[in-house]
C-alpha positions, 0 to 999 in steps of 0.5 A: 676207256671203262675206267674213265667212263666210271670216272665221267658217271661217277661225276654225273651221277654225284651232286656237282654244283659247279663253282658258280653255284658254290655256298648259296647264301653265304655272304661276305659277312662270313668270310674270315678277313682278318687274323693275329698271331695268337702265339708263336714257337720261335727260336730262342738259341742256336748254341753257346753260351745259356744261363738260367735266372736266380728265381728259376724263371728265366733263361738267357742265351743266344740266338745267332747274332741276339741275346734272348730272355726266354720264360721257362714256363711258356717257352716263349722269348719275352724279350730280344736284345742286340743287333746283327752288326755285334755279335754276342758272344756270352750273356749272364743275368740277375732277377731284373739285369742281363749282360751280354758280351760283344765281338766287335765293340769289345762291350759289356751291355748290361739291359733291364730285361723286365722293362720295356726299356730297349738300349742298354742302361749301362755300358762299359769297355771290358777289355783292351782290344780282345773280347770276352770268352767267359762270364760268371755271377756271385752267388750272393749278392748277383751284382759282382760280374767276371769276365774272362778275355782271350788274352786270359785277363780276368777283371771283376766289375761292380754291376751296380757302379759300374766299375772294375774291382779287380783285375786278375793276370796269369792265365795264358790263353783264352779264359774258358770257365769262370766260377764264384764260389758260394760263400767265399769270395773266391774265383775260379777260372780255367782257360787253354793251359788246362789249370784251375786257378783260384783268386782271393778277392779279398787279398786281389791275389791268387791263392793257388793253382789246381793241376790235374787236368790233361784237357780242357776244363768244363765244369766246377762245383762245390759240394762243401765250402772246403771240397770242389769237383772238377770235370774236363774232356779227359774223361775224369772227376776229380774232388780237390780239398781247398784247404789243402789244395791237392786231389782227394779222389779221381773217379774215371768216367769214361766218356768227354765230359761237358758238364757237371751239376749237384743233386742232394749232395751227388754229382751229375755229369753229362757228356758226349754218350748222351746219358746223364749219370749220378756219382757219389764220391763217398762210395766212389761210383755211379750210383744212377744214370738216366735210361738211354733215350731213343736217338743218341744225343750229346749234352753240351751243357747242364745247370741245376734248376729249382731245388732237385732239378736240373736242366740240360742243354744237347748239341741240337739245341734242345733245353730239357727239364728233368726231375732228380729221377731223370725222367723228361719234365719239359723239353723246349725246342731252342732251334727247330731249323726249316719247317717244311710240313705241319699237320693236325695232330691229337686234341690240342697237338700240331704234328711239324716235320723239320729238316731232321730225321725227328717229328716234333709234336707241338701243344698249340696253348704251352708249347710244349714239345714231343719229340719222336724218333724213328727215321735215319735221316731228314723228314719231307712229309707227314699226315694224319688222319681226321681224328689224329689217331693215325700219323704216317711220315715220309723221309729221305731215308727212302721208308715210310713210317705209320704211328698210332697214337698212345697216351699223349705221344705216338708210338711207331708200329710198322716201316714200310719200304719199297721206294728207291728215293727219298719219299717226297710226300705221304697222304692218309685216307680221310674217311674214318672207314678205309685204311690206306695211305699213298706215298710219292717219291724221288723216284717218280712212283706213286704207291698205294698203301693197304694199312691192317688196322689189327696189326700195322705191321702187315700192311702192303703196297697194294700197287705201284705206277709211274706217275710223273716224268720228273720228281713228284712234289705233293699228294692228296686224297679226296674227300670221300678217298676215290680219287688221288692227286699229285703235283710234280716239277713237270708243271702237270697235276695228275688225278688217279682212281685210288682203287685202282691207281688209273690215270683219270686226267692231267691238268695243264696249265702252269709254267713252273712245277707244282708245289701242292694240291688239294681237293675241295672239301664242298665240290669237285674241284681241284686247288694246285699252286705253283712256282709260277706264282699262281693258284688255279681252280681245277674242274674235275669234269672237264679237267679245265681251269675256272680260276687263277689267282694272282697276287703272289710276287713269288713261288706259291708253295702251299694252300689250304681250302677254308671255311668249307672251301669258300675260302683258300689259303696260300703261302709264298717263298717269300714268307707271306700269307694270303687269303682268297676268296674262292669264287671272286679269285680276289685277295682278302688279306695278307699275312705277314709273319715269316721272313722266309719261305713259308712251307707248311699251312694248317687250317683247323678249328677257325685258326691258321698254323704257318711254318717257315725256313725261318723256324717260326710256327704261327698261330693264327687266330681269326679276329674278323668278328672282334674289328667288325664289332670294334669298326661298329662301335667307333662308327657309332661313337663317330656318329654321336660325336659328330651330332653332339658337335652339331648340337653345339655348334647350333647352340653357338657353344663354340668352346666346346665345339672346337675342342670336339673338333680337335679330339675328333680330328676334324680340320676344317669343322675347327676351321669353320668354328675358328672363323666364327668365333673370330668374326664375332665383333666384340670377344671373339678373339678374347673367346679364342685365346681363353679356348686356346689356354686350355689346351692339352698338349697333344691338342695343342700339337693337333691345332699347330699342325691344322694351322700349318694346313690353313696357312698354305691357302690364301682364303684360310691365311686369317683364321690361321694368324688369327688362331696363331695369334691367341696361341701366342698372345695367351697363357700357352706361350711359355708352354709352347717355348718349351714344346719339342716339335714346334721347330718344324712347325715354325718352319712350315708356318715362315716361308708362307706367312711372308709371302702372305705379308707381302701380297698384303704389304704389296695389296696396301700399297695398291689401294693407297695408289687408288686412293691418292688417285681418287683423290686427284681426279675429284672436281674441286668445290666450286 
């Protein structure tokens, strides 16, 4: 009773406006109403086959069912190609063609990647009834392509013509590696009989056949014209003299090997222990090898890039560059699985939790990706303090991790253990001040944190309660750190004194469990969204509820407070976004950029971060200020035209009047003018045929399309034959013969224009009827 009665002083004696009061002066001239994604980290490859550019710039791969172009630069896909009904099996590419390889349809496509072109310039069957498993690229002049088949046929196409030049049998089983040498015009493939076969292409013949191998062969090289080098999953190199076609030197390397690239006349390898070594075959040995990194990762794929360089591929789809030295360039993230949490991290640096046991740190402008390791197994939460300086982390590996940072990454420097469950969710104390984190758990404790500033390795729990009756989903800290919220699956949000960890009150109210909560940043308020699909507005006071907002068709999983609480921000399972006006309850916009459910929210700086289960991470830049400016200009660019049309229309300019008209899309001031220029007795109708002739194409769709409209109504029939009449009449007949879209506007036009024809036919026959009549019944002349 004493602590809640601190509790209830502590309210009383701060400056509680209460939400009614919130944000005086504020209008609604400075709510944030509409936003674009300024950038986007999207998924780019999922495994298989990848493949980089000639000019270095670009890379091909595949991403589930789709072929990517992915600029090496950026990181971002410039351009998609496929369908969810054909998957693509391989890709190759040149500087401007790429070419995918098909499952269903057996095709090979070939796209122009660096236009907007967006179905296939050329297509061709590749093989009979079996698919292709393997494609390769001439070295010269990039326009030969071969392809290997299942059914081991190997055939060689000119790209250019788009014709088979040579058709190559003998491999038995699946073609797995397909090879051009550099400056013969020689091929070398494998497939599932383990041997090497080199083809002339001169002679359409084979040359010989390399046996060494007792394993499948995954990488060929050249480090002469006349010496090759050969890996395999048998754990060996092999350099092969091609004039002589025999093994010079076999070099055991001890580890499955997937890949091999040359560097200044070395060969590296990678493999399954995840190291990328040098070997020089004049002294027989590794002459380096790269430092083991933090977590084991197997390569699955390595290519050399630029002049020393080199780019290798590992089983998680990471794309890394690293220089001769091996040390780390860039690393682009090809797949980043569910995005469940994102946080404010250093400077430009978003940190994003993924379903994995790595933090990601992301460059919000480049891209550019950070990989931490530390956990054991999937990571639920992450948070930072204010500065970023400070990141601590949840996992299911039951620890929490803290993290300083140190240059441009973090740095672990104490684990924390004591839950007995996966820890759900982490919150760092927000006043620069105090050091103190709070974790939640599975196992349905709630634990406070007393972090050393001086040695972080020391910090403790300072005490632990039972906070909920079923698993704890969310966590926060105020503002000014003396309260802590959590959110559980038993539809209740608890508030706790963070000194003392005392339950202060339970907000009831929702009917499904809560997914976040979060505390005002401009009064003692509380925002809690659920599975119910609704956000309530909590008043610490009373713990009551002020608002409900409603407008999310699905589970509410995250919201943010923003513009200084005057606005919220939440996203649904769905995958959609909505912003809220905090005082009215009412939706400003909504947000469609995720195909899933979206997760993670982050607002910082004026910009909007979204992650979803779909891999995606926006960025969201606020653009309210740019459509309020642009609305401003077209209303006073409307305005002008529209009193320069009166201005016309008053000096009887109606040429130019009923051009304006149409450029402005004004139906029935055009009408008005029509009707005008029509009634004239003498050159109306000549008038509006020489107006007519002058039209534009996209004017002259615009005025069919308005005569269509006018047909439809008795009143306007006269005006619209008669504008119908100078299209037809005029120099612009030949040009509408050959418009595409005048089909369905003849169609609409008939069916009214008869019944127009025979209301008049029939109004003819009337009148002769009354005339005839009249003519009866006058006296004769006496």
């Amino acid at each position: 009773l004493s602590y809640y009665n601190e509790y209830k002083s502590y309210l009383s004696s701060s400056n509680n406006l209460g939400i009614s009061t919130l944000f005086i002066g504020m209008t609604e001239d400075h709510l944030k109403k509409s936003f674009e994604i300024r950038k986007k980290l999207q998924p780019f490859y999922t495994g298989g086959s990848l493949c980089i550019s000639p000019d270095n710039k670009y890379l091909f791969c595949i991403c589930e069912t789709y072929a990517k172009v992915v600029s090496i630069l950026t990181g971002e896909a410039i351009r998609t190609f496929g369908n969810e009904e054909d998957t693509i099996i391989t890709v190759a590419g040149n500087n401007c063609i790429l070419f995918t390889a098909h499952r269903a349809s057996h095709l090979i496509n070939q796209w122009d990647y660096l236009n907007e072109r967006c179905d296939p310039i050329r297509s061709y069957k590749a093989h009979d009834h079996v698919p292709v498993a393997s494609f390769a690229l001439d070295n010269q002049s990039h326009t030969l392509l071969a392809s290997g088949s299942t059914s081991g046929i190997i055939r060689v196409w000119d790209t250019e013509n788009g014709y088979c030049t040579h058709q190559f049998k003998g491999s038995r089983g699946v073609v797995t590696l397909l090879v051009f040498h550099p400056k013969r015009l020689h091929l070398f493939s494998s497939s599932d009989d383990l041997q090497i076969r080199v083809w002339s292409l001169e002679e359409s013949s084979l040359l010989m056949t390399l046996n060494s191998h007792v394993s499948p062969v995954t990488g060929i090289v050249f480090l002469r014209d006349d010496t090759m080098v050969s890996a395999g999953r048998d754990k060996v190199l092999n350099q092969w003299d091609l004039d002589e076609g025999r093994v010079k030197v076999t070099l055991p390397v001890f580890e499955t090997l997937e890949g091999l690239a040359v560097i200044n006349d070395l060969v590296v390898t990678c493999g399954d222990k995840g190291i990328l070594r040098k070997w020089d075959f004049k002294k027989q040995s590794c002459v380096g090898e790269q430092e083991p990194l933090p977590l084991k990762r197997e390569y699955v794929q390595i290519m050399n890039f630029e002049q020393s360089k080199m780019i290798a591929v590992t089983f998680d789809q990471n794309v890394m560059i690293f220089d001769n030295n091996f040390k780390l360039e860039k690393n682009l993230i090809g797949f980043n699985d569910e995005i469940i949490d994102v946080k404010r991290g250093f400077g430009d640096h978003v940190v994003m939790a993924t379903n994995s046991e790595q933090i990601r740190l992301v460059h919000k402008d480049t891209l550019a990706t950070t990989i931490l390791t530390g956990h054991t197994s999937t990571i639920l939460a992450v948070d930072t303090t204010c500065d970023g300086e400070i990141l601590a982390s949840a996992s299911k590996d039951h620890t929490l991790r803290v993290w300083v940072r140190a240059g441009n990454t973090y740095e672990e420097v104490a684990t924390c253990t004591g839950h007995t469950a996966a820890v759900t969710g982490v919150a760092l104390a927000r006043l620069p001040q105090n050091s103190f984190m709070v974790s939640i758990s599975s196992d349905l404790t709630l634990k406070m944190w007393q972090l050393n500033q001086k040695k972080m390795s020391k910090s403790r729990c300072v005490y632990t309660v039972k906070a909920h009756e079923k698993d704890l989903n969310c966590v926060a800290v105020s503002p000014n750190d003396k309260y802590i919220g959590t959110g559980s699956l038993d539809k209740t949000a608890k508030i706790w004194l963070s000194d003392k960890g005392v339950l202060c009150g339970v907000l009831r109210g929702h009917r499904r469990g809560i997914w976040s909560i979060r505390f005002s940043p401009a009064d003692q308020c509380v925002l809690t969204c659920s599975g119910d699909a609704l956000l309530k507005l909590w008043k610490l006071s009373d713990f009551s509820c002020i608002r409900t907002y409603e407008g999310h068709s699905a589970s509410v999983l995250n919201a943010q407070f923003m513009s200084g609480g005057r606005q919220v921000v939440s996203s649904c399972s769905d995958g959609l976004i909505k912003v809220w006006d905090t005082v009215s309850a009412e939706a400003i916009t909504t947000l469609d950029g995720h195909t899933d459910k979206c997760w993670a929210i982050l607002v910082q700086e004026g910009e909007v971060v979204s992650g979803a289960a779909d891999s995606l991470l926006n960025f969201w830049r606020d653009t309210t200020a740019e459509v309020q400016e642009k609305e401003i200009e077209e209303e006073r660019v409307s305005s002008e035209n529209q009193q320069n049309l009166r201005n016309l229309v008053h000096k009887e300019e109606y040429g130019a009047a009923f051009r304006l008209s149409l450029a402005l899309e004004m139906p029935y001031r055009c009408l008005t003018i029509a009707e005008k220029l029509l009634g004239r007795p003498n050159a109306g109708a000549s008038e509006l045929g020489m107006i007519c002739d002058e039209l534009d194409q996209t004017e002259l769709e615009t005025l069919l399309s308005y005569i269509s409209t006018w047909n439809t109504n008795s009143k306007h029939t006269v005006v619209a034959q008669g504008v119908l009449h100078s299209l037809i009449s005029g120099a612009q007949f030949s040009r509408l013969s050959q418009y595409p879209k005048l089909r369905p506007h003849l169609e609409a036009l008939l069916p009214y224009t008869e019944r127009h024809f025979e209301r008049l036919t029939q109004l003819h026959k009337m009148s002769t009827f009354i005339q005839y009549t009249w003519e009866q019944m006058k006296l004769s002349e006496l």
